[in-house]
C-alpha positions as CSV (number, residue, x, y, z in Angstrom):
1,X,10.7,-25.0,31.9
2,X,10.4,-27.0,35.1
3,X,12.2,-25.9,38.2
4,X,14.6,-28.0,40.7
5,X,13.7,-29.1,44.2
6,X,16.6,-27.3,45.1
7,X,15.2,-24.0,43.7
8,X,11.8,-24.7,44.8
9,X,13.3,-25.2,48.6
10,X,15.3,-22.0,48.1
11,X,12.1,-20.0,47.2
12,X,10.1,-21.8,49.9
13,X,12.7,-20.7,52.8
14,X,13.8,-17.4,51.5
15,X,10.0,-17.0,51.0
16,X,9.2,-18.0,54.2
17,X,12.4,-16.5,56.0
18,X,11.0,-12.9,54.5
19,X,7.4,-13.6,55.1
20,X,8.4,-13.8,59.0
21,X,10.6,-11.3,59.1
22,X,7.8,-8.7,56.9
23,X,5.5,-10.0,59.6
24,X,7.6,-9.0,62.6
25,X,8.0,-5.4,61.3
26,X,3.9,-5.3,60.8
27,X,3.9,-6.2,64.6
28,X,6.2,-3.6,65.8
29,X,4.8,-0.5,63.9
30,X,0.9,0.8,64.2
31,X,-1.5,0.3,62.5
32,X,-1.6,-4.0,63.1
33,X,-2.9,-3.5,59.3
34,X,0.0,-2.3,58.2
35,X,1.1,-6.0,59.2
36,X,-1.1,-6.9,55.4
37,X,1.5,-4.6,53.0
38,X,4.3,-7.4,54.2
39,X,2.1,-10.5,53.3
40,X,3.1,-13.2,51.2
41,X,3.6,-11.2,47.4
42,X,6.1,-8.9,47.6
43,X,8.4,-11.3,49.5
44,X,7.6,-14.2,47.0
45,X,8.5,-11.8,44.3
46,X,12.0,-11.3,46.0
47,X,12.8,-15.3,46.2
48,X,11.4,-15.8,42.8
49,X,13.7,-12.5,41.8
50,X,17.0,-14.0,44.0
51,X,16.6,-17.5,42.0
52,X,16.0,-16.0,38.5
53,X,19.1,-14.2,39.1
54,X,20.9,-17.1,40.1
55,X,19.7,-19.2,37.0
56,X,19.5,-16.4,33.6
57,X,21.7,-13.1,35.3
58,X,21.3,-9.9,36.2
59,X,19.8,-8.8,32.5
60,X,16.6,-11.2,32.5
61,X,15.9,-10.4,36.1
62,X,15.9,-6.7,35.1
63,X,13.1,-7.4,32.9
64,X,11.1,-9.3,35.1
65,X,11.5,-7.1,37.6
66,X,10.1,-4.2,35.3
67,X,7.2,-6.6,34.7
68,X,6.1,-6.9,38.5
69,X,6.4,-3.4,38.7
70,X,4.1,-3.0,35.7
71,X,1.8,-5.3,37.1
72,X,1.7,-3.5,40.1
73,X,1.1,-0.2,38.8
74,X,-1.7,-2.2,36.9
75,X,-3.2,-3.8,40.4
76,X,-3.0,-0.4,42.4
77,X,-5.2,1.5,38.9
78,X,-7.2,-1.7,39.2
79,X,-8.0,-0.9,43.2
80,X,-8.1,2.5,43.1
81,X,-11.0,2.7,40.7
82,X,-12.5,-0.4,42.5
83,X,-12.2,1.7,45.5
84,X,-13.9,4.5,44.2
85,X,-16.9,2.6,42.5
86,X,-17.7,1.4,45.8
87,X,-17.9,4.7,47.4
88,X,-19.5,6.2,44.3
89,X,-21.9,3.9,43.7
90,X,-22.8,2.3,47.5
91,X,-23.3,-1.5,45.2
92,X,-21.8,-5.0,46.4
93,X,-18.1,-5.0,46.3
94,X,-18.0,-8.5,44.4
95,X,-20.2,-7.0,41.3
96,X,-17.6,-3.8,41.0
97,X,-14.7,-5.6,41.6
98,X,-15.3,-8.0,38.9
99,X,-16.9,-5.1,36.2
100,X,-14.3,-3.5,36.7
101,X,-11.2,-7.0,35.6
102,X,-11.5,-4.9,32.1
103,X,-9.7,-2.2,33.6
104,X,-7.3,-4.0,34.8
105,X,-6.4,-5.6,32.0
106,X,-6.8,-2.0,30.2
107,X,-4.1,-0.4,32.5
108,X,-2.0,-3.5,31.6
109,X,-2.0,-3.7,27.8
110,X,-1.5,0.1,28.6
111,X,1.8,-0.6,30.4
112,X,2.8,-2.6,28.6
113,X,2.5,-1.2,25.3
114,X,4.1,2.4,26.2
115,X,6.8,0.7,28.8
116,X,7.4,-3.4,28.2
117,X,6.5,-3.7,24.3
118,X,10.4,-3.6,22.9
């Protein structure tokens, strides 16, 4: 299903208008790495969330929503044990990280067998 320009400028701006703002707070507060948790993602997610709402209702936003936050949990199992290997193991990052897609996609049929599958 294709989108409008009108929604695609929404998400653009809100996008954008979040990004900025996300980018702000990262300047004001230490550590200036901090400044990364704000990037582009989670503020995309909120535009994409604000115009799904707008088009399907509150219901079908609920279960995206429960699907970013499964895909989340999914990413932060993913970097954890990408994070780990590393340490562990003292071998190129590029090589773990992308042994380890498997896992990834392990913690997400995972998720979403016990928690999306309905």
């Amino acid at each position: 299903m294709g989108q409008s320009a009108t929604d695609l400028m929404i998400r653009f701006l809100v996008g954008g208008a979040v990004v900025c703002l996300f980018s702000v707070i990262g300047d004001v507060f230490k550590p200036k790495s901090l400044g990364g948790i704000f990037a582009a993602a989670p503020t995309i997610a909120l535009a994409t969330l604000y115009l799904t709402a707008r088009k399907h209702g509150a219901a079908y936003v609920g279960v995206e929503a429960r699907s970013m936050v499964a895909g989340a949990i999914a990413f932060f199992v993913y970097a954890c044990l990408v994070s780990f290997a590393i340490m562990r193991y003292r071998r190129s990052s590029v090589g773990i990280a992308a042994a380890l897609i498997p896992a990834w996609a392990g913690a997400c049929v995972v998720l979403w067998a016990l928690w999306l599958r309905r």
